[in-house]
Structures are given as structure tokens and as C-alpha cells.
C-alpha positions as CSV (number, residue, x, y, z in Angstrom):
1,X,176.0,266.0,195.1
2,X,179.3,263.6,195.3
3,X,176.9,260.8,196.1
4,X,179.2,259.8,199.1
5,X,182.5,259.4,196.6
6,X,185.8,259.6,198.1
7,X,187.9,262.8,198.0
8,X,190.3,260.5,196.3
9,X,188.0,259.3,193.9
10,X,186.7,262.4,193.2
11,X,190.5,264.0,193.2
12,X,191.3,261.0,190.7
13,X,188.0,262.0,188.1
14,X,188.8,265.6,188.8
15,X,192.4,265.4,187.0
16,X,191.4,263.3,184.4
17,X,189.1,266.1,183.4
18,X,191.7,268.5,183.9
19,X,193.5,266.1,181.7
20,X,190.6,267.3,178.6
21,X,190.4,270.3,180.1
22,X,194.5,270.6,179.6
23,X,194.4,269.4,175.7
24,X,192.3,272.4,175.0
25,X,193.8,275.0,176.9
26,X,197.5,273.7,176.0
27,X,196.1,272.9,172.3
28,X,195.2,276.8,172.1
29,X,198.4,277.8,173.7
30,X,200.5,275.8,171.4
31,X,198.2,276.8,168.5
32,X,198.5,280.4,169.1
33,X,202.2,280.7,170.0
34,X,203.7,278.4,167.2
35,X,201.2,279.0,164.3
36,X,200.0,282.3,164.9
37,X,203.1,284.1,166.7
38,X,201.3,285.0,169.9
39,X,203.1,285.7,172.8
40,X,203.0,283.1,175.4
41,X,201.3,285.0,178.2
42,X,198.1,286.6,176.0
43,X,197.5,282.6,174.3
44,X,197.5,281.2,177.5
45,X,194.8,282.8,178.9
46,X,192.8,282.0,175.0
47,X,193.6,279.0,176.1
48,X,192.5,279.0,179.6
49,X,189.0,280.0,178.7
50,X,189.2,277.1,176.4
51,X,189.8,275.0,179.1
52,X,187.6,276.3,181.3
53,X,184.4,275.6,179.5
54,X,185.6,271.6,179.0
55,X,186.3,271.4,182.3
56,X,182.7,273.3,183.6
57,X,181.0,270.6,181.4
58,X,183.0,267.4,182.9
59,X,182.9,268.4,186.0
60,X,180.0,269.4,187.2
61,X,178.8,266.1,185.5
62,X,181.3,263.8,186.4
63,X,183.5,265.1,189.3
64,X,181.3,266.8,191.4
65,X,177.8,265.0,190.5
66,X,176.2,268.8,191.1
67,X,172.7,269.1,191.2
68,X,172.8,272.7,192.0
69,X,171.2,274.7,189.0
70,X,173.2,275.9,186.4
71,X,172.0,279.0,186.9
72,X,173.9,279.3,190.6
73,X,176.5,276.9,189.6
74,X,177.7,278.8,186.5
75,X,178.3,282.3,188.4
76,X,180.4,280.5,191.0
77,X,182.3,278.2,188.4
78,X,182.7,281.9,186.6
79,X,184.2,283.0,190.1
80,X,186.8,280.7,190.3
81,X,187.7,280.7,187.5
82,X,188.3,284.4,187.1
83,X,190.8,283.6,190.5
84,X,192.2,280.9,188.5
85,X,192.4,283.3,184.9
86,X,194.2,285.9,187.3
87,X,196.5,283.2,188.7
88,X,197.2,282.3,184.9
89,X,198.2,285.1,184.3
90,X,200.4,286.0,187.7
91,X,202.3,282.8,187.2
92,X,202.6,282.7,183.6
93,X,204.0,286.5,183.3
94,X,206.4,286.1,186.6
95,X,207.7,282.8,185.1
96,X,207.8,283.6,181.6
97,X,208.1,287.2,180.8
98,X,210.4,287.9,183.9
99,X,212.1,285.1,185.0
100,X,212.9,284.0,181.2
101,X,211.4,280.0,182.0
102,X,209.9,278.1,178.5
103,X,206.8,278.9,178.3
104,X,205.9,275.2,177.9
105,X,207.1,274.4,181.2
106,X,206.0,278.0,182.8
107,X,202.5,276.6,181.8
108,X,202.8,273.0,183.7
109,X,204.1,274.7,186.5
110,X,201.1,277.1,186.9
111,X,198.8,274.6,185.9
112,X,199.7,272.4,189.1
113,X,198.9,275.7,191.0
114,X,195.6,276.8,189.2
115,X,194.9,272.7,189.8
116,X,195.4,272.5,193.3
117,X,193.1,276.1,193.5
118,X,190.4,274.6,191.7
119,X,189.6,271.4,192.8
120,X,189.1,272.9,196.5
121,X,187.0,276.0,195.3
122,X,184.9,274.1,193.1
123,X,184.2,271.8,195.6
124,X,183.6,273.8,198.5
125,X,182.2,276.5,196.3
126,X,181.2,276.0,192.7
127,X,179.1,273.0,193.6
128,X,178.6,273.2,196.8
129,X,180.3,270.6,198.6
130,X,181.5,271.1,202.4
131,X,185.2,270.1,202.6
132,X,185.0,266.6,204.3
């Protein structure tokens, strides 16, 4: 598993995957809104799935040091992230479509959320780490 890192260690690896994980999803978003005319809310969730499979990768690799089989790992990951892709979507339409903020900043703002969500399921869940 973690191999006996830190929760700060592994906190510190953990965002800057999310830091990868963020170029994709916000490289999407930015894509679709700006060059395609998407609306904000639909592109982020493109880009959250886009996201999502760069930060699967890193993490279970580098974060989390899984050995668990991708086969149980992948399902749970899947889990959490549909709870995150829901959260995506909760934030991003109450922040954006209703209360008007730039979509831009919507998106940081519910990315600190989906964040903080993640790293705790994931560990405790996706890869099967007790919280320590």
C-alpha cells in the first residue's frame, strides 16, 4: 500500500497529480467553452472524465502505492468518482448557472471541494487504506 508514507507526503503527491489531473480536466473545459461554444456546466464534466482517467493512472501508482487489483480498484475509483462527477456538477450549476460566478473560478472553487472528497475516499476506499 502507502509503504508507511506520511499523510502529508502522500497529501503533497496526491495534489501534484491533481495538478495533471487539473490540466486535462481544465484543458477540456477551456477547450470546449472557448473553441467549441459549450456551455460551462456540460464541458466541465467532459473535462472531469478527462481528469479522472490521469488522475486513476497517477494515483494509484504514485499516491497511493496500491497493490489492490485493478479489477477491485477500478470499480471503487469508478465510485468515487461518480460522487465526485455529481459534485461537479452540483457545484458547478449552483455556482455558475444560478449564482452567475465565472465559470473559471466556479471550477477552482469546486475543484478544492471534489479535492478534499477525493483524497479521503480514495484512500480509505479506492485503495484501500485505513485513515491513520
Amino acid at each position: 500500500m502507502s509503504g508507511g508514507m506520511s499523510v502529508s507526503r502522500q497529501f503533497i503527491i496526491f495534489a501534484a497529480v491533481g495538478v495533471a489531473a487539473m490540466i486535462a480536466h481544465y484543458g477540456a473545459l477551456i477547450g470546449l467553452v472557448e473553441g467549441m461554444g459549450w456551455r460551462p456546466v456540460p464541458a466541465t464534466l467532459v473535462g472531469y472524465i478527462c481528469g479522472g482517467i490521469v488522475s486513476y493512472l497517477l494515483n494509484r501508482r504514485h499516491t497511493y502505492q496500491s497493490d489492490r487489483p485493478h479489477e477491485e480498484a477500478g470499480w471503487r475509483f469508478a465510485l468515487v468518482a461518480a460522487v465526485g462527477f455529481g459534485l461537479t456538477w452540483l457545484f458547478m450549476y449552483a455556482l455558475h448557472d444560478k449564482l452567475g460566478v465565472q465559470y473559471l473560478l466556479a471550477q477552482l472553487i469546486t475543484t478544492a471541494i471534489v479535492m478534499a472528497w477525493s483524497f479521503l475516499a480514495h484512500k480509505w476506499f479506492t485503495f484501500g487504506e485505513p485513515l491513520a
